[in-house]
C-alpha positions as CSV (number, residue, x, y, z in Angstrom):
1,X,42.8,9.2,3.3
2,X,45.9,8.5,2.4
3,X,47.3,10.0,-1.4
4,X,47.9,6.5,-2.8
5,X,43.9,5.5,-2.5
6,X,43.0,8.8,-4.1
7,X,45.8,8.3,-6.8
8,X,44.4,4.8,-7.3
9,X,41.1,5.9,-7.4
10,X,42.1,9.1,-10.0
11,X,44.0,6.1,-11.9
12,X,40.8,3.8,-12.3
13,X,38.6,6.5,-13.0
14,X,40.9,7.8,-15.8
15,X,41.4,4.1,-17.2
16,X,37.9,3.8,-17.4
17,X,37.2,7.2,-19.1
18,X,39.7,6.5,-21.5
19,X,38.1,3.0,-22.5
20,X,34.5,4.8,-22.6
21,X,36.4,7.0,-25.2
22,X,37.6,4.2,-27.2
23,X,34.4,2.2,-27.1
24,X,32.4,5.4,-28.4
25,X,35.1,5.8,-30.9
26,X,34.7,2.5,-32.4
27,X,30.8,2.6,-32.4
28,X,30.9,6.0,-34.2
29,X,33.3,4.4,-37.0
30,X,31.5,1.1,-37.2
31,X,28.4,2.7,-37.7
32,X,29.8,5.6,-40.2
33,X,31.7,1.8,-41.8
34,X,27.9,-0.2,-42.1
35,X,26.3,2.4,-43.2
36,X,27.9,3.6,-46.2
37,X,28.9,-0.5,-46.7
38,X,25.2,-1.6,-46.5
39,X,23.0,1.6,-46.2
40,X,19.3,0.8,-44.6
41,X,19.0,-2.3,-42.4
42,X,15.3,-3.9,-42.5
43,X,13.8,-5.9,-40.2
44,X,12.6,-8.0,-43.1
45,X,16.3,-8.1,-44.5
46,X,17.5,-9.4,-41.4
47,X,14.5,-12.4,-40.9
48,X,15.4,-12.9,-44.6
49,X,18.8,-13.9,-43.9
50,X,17.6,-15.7,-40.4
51,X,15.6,-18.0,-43.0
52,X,18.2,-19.1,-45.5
53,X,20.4,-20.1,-42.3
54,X,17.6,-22.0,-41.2
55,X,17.3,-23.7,-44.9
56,X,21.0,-24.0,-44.8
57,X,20.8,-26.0,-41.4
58,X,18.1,-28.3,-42.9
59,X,19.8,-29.5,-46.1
60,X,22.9,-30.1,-44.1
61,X,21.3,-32.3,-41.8
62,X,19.2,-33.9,-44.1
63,X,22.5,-34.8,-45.9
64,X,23.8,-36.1,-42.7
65,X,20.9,-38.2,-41.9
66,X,21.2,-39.2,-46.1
67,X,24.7,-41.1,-45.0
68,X,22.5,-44.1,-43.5
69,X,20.8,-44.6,-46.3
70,X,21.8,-47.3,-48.6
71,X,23.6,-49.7,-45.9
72,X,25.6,-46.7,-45.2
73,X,27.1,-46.9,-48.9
74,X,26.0,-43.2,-49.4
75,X,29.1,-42.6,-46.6
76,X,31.7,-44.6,-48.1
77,X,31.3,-42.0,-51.5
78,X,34.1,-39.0,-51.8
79,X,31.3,-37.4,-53.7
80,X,28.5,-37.2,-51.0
81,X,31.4,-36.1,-48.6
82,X,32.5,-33.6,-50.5
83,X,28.9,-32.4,-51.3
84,X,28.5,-32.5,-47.0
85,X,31.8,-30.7,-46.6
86,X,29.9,-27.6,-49.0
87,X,26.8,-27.7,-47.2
88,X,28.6,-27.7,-44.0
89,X,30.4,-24.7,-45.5
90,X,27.9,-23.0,-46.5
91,X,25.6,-23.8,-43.3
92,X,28.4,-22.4,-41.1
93,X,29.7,-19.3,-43.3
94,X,25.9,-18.1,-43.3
95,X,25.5,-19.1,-39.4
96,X,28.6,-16.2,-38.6
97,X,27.5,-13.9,-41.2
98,X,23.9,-13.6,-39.0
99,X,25.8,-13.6,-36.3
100,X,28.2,-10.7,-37.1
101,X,24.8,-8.9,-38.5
102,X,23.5,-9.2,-34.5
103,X,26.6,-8.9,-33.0
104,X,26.3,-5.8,-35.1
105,X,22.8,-4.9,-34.6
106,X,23.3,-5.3,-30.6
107,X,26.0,-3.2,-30.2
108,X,24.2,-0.7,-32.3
109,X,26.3,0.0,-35.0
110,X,23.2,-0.1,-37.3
111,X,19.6,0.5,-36.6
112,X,16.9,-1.4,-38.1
113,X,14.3,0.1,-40.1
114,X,10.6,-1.0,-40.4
115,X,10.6,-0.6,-44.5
């Protein structure tokens, strides 16, 4: 075999080790971060938070579907826009927040308890 394979090979292998490194140091600090930042995690906590972005989704939409009412006049006011624009908001800021807290959970940088 010729030395620039086994240099390539040594290279890739070295690459990779180094990025294992990185990836366990990075787990290791997120979860040292969470946990002192948010202590216990609960199963319970977490479908807590899956529920109020579930609410959150269903007043927004039920303030979209609101716009048709009234011969669409409901559209044409700054204040129900403005009052969408917040739900939207709020809807979306709660949507990432879950989905940081699984991104999270998934690349186990907190466990969950049963509590």
């Amino acid at each position: 075999m010729p030395s620039h394979d086994s240099d390539a090979f040594d290279t890739d292998f070295s690459r990779r080790r180094v990025f294992q490194e990185f990836d366990q140091a990075v787990r290791e600090a997120n979860r040292a971060a969470i946990a002192a930042a948010i202590g216990v995690v609960t199963k319970e906590q977490v479908l807590r938070v899956a529920i109020a972005v579930s609410q959150l989704r269903a007043r927004y939409l039920r303030e979209v579907l609101m716009l048709s009412h009234e011969s669409g006049e409901r559209a044409m006011d700054p204040t129900a826009i403005l009052d969408l624009r917040q739900m939207r908001e709020a809807y979306e800021e709660a949507l990432n927040g879950f989905g940081a807290l699984r991104h999270a959970l998934e690349r186990g940088y907190y466990d969950l308890t049963k509590g």
